[in-house]
C-alpha positions as CSV (number, residue, x, y, z in Angstrom):
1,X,16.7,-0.1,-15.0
2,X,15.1,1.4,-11.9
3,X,12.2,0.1,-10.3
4,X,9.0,2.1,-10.2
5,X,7.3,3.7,-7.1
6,X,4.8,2.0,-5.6
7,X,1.3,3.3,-4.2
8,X,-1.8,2.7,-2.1
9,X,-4.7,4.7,-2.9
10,X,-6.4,5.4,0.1
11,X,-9.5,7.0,-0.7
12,X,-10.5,5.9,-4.0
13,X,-12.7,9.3,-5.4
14,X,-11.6,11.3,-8.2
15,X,-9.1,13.0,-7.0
16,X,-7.3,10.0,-5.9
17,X,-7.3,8.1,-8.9
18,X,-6.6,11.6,-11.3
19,X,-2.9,10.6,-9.7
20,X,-3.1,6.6,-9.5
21,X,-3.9,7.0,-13.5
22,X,-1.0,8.0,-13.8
23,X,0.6,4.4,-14.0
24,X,-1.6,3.4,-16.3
25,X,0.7,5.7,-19.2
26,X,3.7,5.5,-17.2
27,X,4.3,2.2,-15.4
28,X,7.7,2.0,-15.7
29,X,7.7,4.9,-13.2
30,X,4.2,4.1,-10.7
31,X,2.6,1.0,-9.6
32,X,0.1,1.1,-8.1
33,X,0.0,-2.3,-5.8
34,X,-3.0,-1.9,-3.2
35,X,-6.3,0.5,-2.6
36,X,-8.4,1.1,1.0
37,X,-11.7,2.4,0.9
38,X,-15.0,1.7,2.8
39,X,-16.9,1.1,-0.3
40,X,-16.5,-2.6,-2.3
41,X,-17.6,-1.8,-5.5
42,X,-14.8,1.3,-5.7
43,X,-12.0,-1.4,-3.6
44,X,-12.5,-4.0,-6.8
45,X,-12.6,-1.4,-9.4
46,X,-9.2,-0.5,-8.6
47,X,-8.4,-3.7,-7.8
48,X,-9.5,-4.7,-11.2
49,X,-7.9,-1.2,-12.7
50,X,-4.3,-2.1,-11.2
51,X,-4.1,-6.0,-11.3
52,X,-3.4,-6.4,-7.7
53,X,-4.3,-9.5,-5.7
54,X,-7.5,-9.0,-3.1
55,X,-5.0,-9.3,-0.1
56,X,-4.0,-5.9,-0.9
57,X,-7.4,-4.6,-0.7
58,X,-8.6,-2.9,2.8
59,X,-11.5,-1.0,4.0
60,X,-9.7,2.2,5.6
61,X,-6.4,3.3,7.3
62,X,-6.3,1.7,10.0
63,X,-7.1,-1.9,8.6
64,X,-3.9,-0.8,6.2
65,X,-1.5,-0.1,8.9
66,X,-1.6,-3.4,10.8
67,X,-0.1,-5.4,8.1
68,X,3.5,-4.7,7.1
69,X,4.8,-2.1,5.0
70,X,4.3,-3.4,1.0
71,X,4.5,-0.1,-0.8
72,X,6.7,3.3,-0.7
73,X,3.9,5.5,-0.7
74,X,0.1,6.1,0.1
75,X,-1.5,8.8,-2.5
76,X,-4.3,10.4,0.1
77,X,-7.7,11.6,-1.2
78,X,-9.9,10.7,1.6
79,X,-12.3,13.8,2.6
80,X,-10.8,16.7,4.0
81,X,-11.9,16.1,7.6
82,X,-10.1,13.1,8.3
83,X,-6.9,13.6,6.0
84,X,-4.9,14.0,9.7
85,X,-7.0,10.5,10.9
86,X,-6.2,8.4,8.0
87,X,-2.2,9.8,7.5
88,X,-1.0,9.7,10.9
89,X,-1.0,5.4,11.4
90,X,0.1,5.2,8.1
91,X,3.0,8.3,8.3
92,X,3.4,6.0,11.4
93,X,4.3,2.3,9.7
94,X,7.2,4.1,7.3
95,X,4.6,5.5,4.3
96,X,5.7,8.8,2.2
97,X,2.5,10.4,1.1
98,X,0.8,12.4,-1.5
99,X,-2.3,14.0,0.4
100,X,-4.5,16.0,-1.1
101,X,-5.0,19.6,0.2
102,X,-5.9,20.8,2.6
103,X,-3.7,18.8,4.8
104,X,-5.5,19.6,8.1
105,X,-8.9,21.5,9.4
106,X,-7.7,23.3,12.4
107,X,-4.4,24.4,13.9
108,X,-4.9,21.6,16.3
109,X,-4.3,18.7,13.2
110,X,-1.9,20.8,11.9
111,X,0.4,20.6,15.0
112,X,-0.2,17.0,15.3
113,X,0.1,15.7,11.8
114,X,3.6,18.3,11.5
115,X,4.6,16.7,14.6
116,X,4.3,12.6,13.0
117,X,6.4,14.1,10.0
118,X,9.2,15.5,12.3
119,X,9.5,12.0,14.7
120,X,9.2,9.8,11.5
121,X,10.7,12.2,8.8
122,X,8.6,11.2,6.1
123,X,8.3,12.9,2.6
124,X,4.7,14.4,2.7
125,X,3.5,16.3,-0.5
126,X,0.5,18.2,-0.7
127,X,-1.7,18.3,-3.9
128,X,-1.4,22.3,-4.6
129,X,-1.8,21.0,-8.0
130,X,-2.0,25.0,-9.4
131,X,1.9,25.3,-9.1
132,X,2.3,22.6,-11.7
133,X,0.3,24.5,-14.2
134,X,2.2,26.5,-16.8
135,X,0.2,29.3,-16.5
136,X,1.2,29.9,-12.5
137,X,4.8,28.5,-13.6
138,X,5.0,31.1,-16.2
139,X,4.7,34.0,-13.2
140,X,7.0,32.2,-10.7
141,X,9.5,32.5,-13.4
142,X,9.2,35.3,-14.8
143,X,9.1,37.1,-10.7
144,X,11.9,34.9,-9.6
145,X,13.6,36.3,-13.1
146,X,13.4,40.1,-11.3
147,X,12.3,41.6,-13.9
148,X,9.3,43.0,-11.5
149,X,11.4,44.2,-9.3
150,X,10.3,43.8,-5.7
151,X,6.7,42.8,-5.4
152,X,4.4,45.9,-4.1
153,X,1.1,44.1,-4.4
154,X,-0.5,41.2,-5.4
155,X,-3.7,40.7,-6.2
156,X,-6.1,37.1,-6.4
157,X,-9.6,36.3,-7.5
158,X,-11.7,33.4,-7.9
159,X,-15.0,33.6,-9.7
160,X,-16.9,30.3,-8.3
161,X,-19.7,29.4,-11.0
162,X,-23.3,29.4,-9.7
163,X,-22.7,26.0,-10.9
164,X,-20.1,24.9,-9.1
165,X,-20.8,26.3,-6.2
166,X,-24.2,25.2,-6.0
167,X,-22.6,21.8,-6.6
168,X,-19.6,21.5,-4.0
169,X,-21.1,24.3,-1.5
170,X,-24.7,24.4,-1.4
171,X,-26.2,20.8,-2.3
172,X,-22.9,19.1,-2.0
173,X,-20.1,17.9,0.2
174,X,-18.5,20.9,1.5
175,X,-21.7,23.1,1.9
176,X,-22.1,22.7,5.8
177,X,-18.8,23.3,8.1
178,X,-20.5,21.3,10.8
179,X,-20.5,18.1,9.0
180,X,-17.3,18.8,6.7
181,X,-14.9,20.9,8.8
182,X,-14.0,23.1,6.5
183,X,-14.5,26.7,5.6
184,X,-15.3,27.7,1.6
185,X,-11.9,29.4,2.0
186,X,-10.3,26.8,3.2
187,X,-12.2,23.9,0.8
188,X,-12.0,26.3,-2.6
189,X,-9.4,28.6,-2.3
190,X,-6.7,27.0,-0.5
191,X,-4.9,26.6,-4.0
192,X,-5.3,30.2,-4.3
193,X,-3.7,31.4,-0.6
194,X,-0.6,28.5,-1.9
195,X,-0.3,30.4,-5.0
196,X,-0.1,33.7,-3.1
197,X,2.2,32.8,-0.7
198,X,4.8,30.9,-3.8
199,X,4.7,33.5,-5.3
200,X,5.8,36.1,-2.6
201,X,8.4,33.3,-1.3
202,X,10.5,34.0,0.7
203,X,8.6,36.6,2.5
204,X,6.4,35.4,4.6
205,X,3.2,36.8,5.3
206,X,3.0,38.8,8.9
207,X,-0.9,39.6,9.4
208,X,-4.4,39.3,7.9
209,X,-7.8,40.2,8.1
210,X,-11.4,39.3,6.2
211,X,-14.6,39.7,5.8
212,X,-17.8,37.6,4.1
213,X,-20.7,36.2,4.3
214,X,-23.6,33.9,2.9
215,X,-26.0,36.3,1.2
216,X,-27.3,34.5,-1.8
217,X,-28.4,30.7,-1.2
218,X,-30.5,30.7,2.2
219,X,-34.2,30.4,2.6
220,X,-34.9,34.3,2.6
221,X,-34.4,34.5,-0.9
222,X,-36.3,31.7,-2.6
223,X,-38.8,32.4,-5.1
224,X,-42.3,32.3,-4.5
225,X,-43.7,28.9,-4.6
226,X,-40.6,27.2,-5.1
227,X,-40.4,23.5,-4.0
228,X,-38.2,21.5,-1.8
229,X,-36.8,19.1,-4.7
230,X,-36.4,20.7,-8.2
231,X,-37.8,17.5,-9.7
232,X,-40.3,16.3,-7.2
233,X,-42.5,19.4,-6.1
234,X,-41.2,22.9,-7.8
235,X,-43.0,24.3,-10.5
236,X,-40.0,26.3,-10.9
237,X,-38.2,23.4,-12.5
238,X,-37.9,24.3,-16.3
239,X,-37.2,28.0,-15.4
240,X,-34.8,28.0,-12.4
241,X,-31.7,29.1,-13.2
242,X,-30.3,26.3,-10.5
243,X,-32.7,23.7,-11.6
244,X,-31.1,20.4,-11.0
245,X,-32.4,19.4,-14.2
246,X,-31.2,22.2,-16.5
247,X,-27.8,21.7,-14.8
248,X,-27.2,18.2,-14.0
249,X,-29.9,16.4,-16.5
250,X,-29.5,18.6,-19.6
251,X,-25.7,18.8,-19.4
252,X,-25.2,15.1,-18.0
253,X,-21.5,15.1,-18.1
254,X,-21.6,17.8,-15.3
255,X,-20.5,17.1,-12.3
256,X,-20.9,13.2,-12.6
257,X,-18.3,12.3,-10.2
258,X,-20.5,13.8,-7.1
259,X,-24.1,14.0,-8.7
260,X,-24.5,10.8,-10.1
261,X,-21.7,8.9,-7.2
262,X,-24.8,6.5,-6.3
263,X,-25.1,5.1,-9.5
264,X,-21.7,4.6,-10.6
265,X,-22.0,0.7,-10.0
266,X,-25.3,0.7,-12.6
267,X,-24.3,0.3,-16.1
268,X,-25.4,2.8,-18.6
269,X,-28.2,4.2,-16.2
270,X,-31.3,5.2,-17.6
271,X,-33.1,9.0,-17.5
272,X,-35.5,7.5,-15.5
273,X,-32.9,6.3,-12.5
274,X,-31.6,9.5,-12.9
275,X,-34.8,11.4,-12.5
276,X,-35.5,9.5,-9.4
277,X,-32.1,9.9,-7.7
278,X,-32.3,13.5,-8.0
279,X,-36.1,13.5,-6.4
280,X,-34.6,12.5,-2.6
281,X,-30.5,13.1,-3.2
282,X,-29.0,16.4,-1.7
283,X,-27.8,17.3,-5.4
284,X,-32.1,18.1,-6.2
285,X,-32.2,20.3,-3.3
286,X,-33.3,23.8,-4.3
287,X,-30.4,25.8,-3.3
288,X,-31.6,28.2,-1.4
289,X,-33.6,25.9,0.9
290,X,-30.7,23.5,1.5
291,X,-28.5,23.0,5.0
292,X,-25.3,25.2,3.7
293,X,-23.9,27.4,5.8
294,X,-20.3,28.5,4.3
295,X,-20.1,31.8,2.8
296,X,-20.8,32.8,-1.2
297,X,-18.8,35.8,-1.0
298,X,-15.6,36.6,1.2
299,X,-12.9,39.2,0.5
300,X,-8.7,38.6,2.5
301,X,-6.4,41.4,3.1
302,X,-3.0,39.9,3.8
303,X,0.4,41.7,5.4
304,X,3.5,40.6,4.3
305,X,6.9,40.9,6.0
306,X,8.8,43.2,3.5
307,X,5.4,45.5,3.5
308,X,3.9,44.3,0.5
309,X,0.1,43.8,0.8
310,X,-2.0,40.9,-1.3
311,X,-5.9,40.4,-1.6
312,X,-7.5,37.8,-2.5
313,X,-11.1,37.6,-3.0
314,X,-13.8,34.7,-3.4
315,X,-17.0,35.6,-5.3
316,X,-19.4,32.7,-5.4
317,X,-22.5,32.2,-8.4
318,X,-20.5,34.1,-11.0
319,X,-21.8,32.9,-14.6
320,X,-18.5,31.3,-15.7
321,X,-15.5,30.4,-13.5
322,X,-12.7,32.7,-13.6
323,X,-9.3,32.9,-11.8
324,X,-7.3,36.1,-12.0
325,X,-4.0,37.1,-10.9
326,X,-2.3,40.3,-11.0
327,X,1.0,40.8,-9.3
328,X,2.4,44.4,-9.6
329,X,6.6,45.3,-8.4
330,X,8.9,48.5,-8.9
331,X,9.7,47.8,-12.3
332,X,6.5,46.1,-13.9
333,X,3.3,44.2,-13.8
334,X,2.0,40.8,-14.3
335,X,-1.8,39.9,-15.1
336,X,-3.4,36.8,-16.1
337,X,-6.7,34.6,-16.6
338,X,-6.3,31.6,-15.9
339,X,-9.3,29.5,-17.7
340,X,-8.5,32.2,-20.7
341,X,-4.6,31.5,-20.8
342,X,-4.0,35.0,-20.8
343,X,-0.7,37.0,-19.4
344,X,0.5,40.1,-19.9
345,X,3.5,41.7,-18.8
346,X,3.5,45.4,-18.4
347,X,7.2,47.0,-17.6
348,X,7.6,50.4,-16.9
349,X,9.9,52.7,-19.5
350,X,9.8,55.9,-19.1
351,X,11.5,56.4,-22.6
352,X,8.5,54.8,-24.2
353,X,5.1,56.9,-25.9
354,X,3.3,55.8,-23.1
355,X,5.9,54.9,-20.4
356,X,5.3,51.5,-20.6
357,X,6.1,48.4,-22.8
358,X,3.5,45.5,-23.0
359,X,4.4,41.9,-23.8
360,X,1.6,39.0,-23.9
361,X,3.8,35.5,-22.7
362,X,2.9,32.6,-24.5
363,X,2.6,29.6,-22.4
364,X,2.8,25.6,-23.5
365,X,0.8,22.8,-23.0
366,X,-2.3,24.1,-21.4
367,X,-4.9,21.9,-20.6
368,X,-8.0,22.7,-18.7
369,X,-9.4,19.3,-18.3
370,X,-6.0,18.3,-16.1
371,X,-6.1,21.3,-13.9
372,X,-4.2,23.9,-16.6
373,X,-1.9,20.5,-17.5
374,X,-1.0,20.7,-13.5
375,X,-2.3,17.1,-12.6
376,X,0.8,14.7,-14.2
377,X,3.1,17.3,-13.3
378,X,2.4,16.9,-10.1
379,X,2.2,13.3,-9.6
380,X,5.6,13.3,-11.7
381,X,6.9,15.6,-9.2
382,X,6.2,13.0,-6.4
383,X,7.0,9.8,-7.8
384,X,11.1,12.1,-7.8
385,X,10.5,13.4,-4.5
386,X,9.9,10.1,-2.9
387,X,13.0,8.2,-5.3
388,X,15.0,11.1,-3.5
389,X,15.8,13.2,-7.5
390,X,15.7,16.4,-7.8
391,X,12.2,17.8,-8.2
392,X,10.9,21.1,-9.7
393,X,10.1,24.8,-8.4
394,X,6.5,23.8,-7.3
395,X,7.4,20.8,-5.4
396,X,5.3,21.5,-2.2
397,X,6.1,19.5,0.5
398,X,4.1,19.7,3.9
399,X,6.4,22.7,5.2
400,X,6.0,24.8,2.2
401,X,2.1,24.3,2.7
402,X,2.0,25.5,6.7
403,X,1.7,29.5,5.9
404,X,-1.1,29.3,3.4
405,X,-3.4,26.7,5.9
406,X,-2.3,29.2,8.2
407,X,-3.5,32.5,6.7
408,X,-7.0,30.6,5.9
409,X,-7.5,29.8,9.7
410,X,-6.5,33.0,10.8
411,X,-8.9,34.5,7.6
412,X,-11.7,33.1,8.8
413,X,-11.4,34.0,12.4
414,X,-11.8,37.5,11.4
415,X,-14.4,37.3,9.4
416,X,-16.6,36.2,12.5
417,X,-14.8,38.6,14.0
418,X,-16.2,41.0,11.4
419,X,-12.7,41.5,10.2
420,X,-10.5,42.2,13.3
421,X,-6.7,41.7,11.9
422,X,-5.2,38.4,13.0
423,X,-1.5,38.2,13.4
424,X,1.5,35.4,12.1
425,X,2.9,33.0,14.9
426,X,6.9,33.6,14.2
């Protein structure tokens, strides 16, 4: 009977543990043997989770790599700005890593954290979780079957709630570049870009341009008399359509893992706790008078080497969240919605009443709450990539996730550029 691959979680947020859960259903293929993390209360929770002694509890990555090597791997979900910071001592002492995307902020990380993986030639997945879904499966299958013929176009789009990105982008973590290092392309749609350039493997994309900007949530456009803190001192509080209350107290299970992160070592908090942590925390800001400075709206045009062209466009405070896909070759079409678990296949023939043939694809196991069912398959994926068995069609390791960081960091140089095209280092 083989022995199951052991992790670290390094990081211990929800992304993180999403993947260290995984043991919990199948330990007979991950342990989970050790945790590092700043914070005590989340170091003994998965301490306590695991059942591993204290000794194999640290504070960050560094404190982790002076002691011998006591695990295969390290499952990465620190923030994204110090992913490179916290992989490279560990990449260093012998680790194989699941990181969470993106990998890197800059071109500059990139080199450097590509260049640890080359001198130390460990296996480094990255957590473009979307490829394990059935619903992208089902069009990587279905292109790689040919029945599309040669891909012409292909199209992307990701509705971001006014929810969600009034959560993540405006009040939350990834709403000022300065402090986070990442762009709202490179922080949101980074699965997106992956997706686009799977699908149109192996041509690689050859140019790109863009354009966006932050037109919705900035001073300018706050109502009259609105307040500082939706709870505190806005009259606006009950009517607001991005009242903290009306989003995170009247739908409490919202958002929990971010809004209410300060009161995750109180048991069963009260309204009132609540109330009071939304009166000074960033999440009962009102949006548009917050510190944010990413964009809520940003469109890509992308140049690929056999000609074909693909868009992909961010549009942020839709009323639901929404990601579409269309991808469109010589001899048919594919379209699909992802949170509706919709495809349909269009093929052109010419013999029919209307020249064409339409086919809806049924597709298994779908599961919103686990990323579209992508989550274990992913973290299945890695526990065979590290034992060295063969591992699936979405396996993305490090090197298959260079041209989609790439294409976001070119992106967003033309868009302050006001769109200038950007071309592909060969």
């Amino acid at each position: 009977m083989k022995k199951p691959i052991t992790a670290i979680v390094l990081g211990a947020g929800h992304r993180a543990m999403v993947y260290a859960d995984y043991s919990l259903s199948h330990p007979d293929e991950l342990k989970i043997v050790g945790v590092a993390d700043p914070d005590e209360y989340r170091r003994n929770m998965v301490r306590e989770k695991f059942g591993f002694p204290e000794e194999n509890c640290f504070k960050d990555a560094d404190e982790l790599a002076k002691v011998p090597k006591f695990a295969d791997a390290v499952i990465n979900g620190t923030m994204d700005e110090v992913h490179v910071k916290t992989a490279v001592p560990l990449l260093k002492v012998g680790y194989d890593m699941l990181l969470e995307k993106p990998f890197c902020v800059n071109k500059e990380e990139m080199k450097e954290l590509l260049d640890v993986v080359d001198e130390y030639k460990n296996k480094v997945m990255i957590c473009h979780v979307l490829r394990y879904t059935p619903f992208y499966l089902r069009f990587k299958e279905k292109i790689q079957s040919g029945e599309l013929g040669e891909i012409i176009n292909i199209q992307t789009i990701e509705n971001v709630s006014y929810h969600h990105i009034t959560t993540s982008f405006v009040r939350g973590k990834w709403g000022n570049s300065d402090k986070c290092h990442t762009s709202m392309l490179l922080a949101k749609c980074c699965h997106d870009m992956d997706i686009m350039m799977w699908m149109m493997s192996p041509e690689r994309p050859v140019s790109v341009s863009s354009v966006g900007s932050l037109g919705q949530f900035k001073k300018e456009n706050a109502p009259e008399n609105s307040g500082t803190y939706c709870l505190k001192d806005c009259p606006l509080v009950e009517t607001c359509q991005y009242s903290a209350k009306k989003i995170y107290l009247d739908h409490l299970g919202s958002w929990e893992f971010y809004v209410w992160q300060e009161l995750e070592s109180v048991e069963n908090p009260t309204m009132e706790q609540r109330i009071e942590l939304l009166k000074r925390s960033n999440y009962g800001r009102c949006v548009y008078k917050c510190d944010n400075n990413v964009v809520d709206r940003q469109s890509v045009l992308i140049n690929f080497s056999n000609g074909a062209t693909g868009t992909h466009n961010m549009i942020g405070g839709a009323a639901s969240p929404l990601r579409v896909i269309k991808v469109t070759g010589t001899k048919g079409e594919l379209y699909g919605e992802f949170e509706n678990n919709v495809i349909k296949f269009t093929k052109i023939d010419p013999d029919s009443e209307n020249f064409c043939t339409e086919e809806r694809l049924d597709i298994e196991n779908f599961d919103l709450d686990g990323h579209g069912g992508g989550d274990d398959n992913l973290t299945d994926d890695f526990i065979k990539y590290v034992a060295g068995e063969e591992v699936s069609v979405s396996c993305t390791s490090i090197y298959d996730s260079v041209d989609g960081h790439n294409i976001i960091f070119l992106a967003d140089e033309s868009r302050v550029e006001n769109g200038a095209v950007k071309f592909i280092d060969k």
